[in-house]
C-alpha positions in Angstrom: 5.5 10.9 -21.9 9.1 9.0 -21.5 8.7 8.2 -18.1 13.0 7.0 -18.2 13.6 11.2 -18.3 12.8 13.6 -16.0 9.6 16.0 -17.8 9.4 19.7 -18.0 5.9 21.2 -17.6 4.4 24.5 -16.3 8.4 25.4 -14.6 7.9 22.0 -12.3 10.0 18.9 -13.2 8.9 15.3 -12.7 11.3 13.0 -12.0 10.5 9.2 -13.6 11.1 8.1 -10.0 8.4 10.4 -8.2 8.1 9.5 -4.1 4.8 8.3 -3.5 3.0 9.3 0.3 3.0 6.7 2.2 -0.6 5.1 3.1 -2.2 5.8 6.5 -5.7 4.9 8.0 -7.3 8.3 9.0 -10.4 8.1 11.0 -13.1 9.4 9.0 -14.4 12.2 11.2 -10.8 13.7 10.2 -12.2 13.5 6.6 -13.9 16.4 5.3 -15.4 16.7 1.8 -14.3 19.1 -0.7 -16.8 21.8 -0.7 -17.0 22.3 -4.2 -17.0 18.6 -5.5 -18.6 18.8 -8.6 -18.9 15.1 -8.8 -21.6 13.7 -7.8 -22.9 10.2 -6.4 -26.4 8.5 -6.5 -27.9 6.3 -3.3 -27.2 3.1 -5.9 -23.9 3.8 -6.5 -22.6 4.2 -3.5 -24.4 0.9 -2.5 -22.4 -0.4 -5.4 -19.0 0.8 -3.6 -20.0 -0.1 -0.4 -20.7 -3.9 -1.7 -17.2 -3.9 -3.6 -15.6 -2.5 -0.9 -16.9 -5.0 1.2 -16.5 -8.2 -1.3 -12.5 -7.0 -2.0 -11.5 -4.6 0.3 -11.2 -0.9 0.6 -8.5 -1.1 -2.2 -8.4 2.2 -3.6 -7.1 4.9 -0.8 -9.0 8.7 -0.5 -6.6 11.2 -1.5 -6.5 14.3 1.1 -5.0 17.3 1.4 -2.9 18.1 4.2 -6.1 19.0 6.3 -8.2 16.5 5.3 -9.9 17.7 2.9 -10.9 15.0 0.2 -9.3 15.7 -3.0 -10.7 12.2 -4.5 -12.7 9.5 -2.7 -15.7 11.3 -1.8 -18.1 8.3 -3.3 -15.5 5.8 -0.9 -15.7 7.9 1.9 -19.6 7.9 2.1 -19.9 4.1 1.1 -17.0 3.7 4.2 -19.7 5.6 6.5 -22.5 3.5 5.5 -20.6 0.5 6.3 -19.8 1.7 9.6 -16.1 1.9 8.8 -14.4 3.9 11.5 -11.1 4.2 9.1 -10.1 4.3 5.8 -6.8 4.1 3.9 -5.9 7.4 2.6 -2.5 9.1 0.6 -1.5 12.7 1.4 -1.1 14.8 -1.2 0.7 17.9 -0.4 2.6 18.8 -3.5 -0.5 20.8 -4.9 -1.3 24.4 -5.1 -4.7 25.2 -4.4 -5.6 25.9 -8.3 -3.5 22.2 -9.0 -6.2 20.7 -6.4 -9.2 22.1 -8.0 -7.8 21.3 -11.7 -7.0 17.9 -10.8 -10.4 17.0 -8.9 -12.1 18.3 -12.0 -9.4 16.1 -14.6 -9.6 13.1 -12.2 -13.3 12.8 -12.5 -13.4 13.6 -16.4 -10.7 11.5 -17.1 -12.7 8.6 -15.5 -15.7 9.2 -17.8 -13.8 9.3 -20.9 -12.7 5.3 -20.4 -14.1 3.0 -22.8 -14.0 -1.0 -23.0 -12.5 -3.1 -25.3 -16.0 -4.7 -25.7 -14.0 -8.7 -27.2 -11.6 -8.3 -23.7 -14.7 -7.8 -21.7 -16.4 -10.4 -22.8 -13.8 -12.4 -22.2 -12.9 -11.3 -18.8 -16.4 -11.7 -18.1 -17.3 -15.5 -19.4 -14.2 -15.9 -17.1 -15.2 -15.5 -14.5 -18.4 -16.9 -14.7 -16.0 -20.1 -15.7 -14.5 -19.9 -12.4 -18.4 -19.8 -10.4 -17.4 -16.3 -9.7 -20.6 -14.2 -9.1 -21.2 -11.3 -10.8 -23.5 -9.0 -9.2 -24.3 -5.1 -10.2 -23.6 -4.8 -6.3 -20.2 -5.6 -6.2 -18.8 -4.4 -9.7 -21.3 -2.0 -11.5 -21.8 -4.7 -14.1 -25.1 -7.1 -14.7 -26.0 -10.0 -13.0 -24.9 -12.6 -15.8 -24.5 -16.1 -15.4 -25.1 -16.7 -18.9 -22.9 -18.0 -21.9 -23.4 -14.7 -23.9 -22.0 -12.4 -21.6 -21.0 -9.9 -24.1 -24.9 -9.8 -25.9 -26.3 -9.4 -22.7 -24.4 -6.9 -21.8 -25.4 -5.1 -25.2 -21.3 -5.4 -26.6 
């Protein structure tokens, strides 16, 4: 996509300079789950978000609909609760249609999966920050424990 030229899709156009919602902290008991999240989340993962989100912050905000709903951050949300967050940051996404919600829940999720590492980068990024006494822990990033020189063989790269 040429993001310098405004894009025709599906009769909507996107401008290259698309208005983003502004962030606000909405208290969780305004939060409610999307009732048919497909995604799922296991006990250790959201441990694993709750430690990130307590090592650097809650840094990614819950999408909502405009009644609260959670269009993406349910995993956040519950990791937030566990922590005995009262607030979280969230964006309002209003520009949706109901079937646009559902797509994208399904599309954000998927999209996620499909990622893949450039296994020489990682390795790199890693040894890193193991160079700068940075701890990595499966807690805070998903990622083995290494504090070793292979990073990359230990990590099966």
């Amino acid at each position: 996509m040429n993001w310098n030229r405004p894009h025709v899709g599906q009769g909507k156009r996107i401008n290259s300079a698309v208005a983003l919602p502004a962030a606000e902290l909405r208290n969780l008991q305004t939060l409610r789950p999307y009732q048919h999240n497909a995604r799922t989340h296991s006990k250790r993962q959201i441990e694993q978000i709750a430690r990130s989100i307590e090592r650097f912050g809650f840094l990614n905000p819950v999408l909502i609909d405009a009644s609260g709903a959670i269009i993406c951050g349910h995993g956040r949300v519950e990791a937030a609760s566990r922590l005995g967050l009262n607030r979280v940051p969230t964006l309002r996404i209003e520009h949706l249609s109901d079937a646009e919600k559902r797509a994208y829940i399904l599309a954000d999720n998927k999209l996620a999966e499909k990622a893949g590492w450039d296994r020489e980068i990682l390795a790199i990024e890693l040894q890193a920050l193991v160079d700068m006494d940075f701890e990595i822990k499966i807690t805070q990033t998903g990622l083995l424990r290494c504090r070793t020189e292979s990073l990359a063989s230990k990590l099966g790269y």
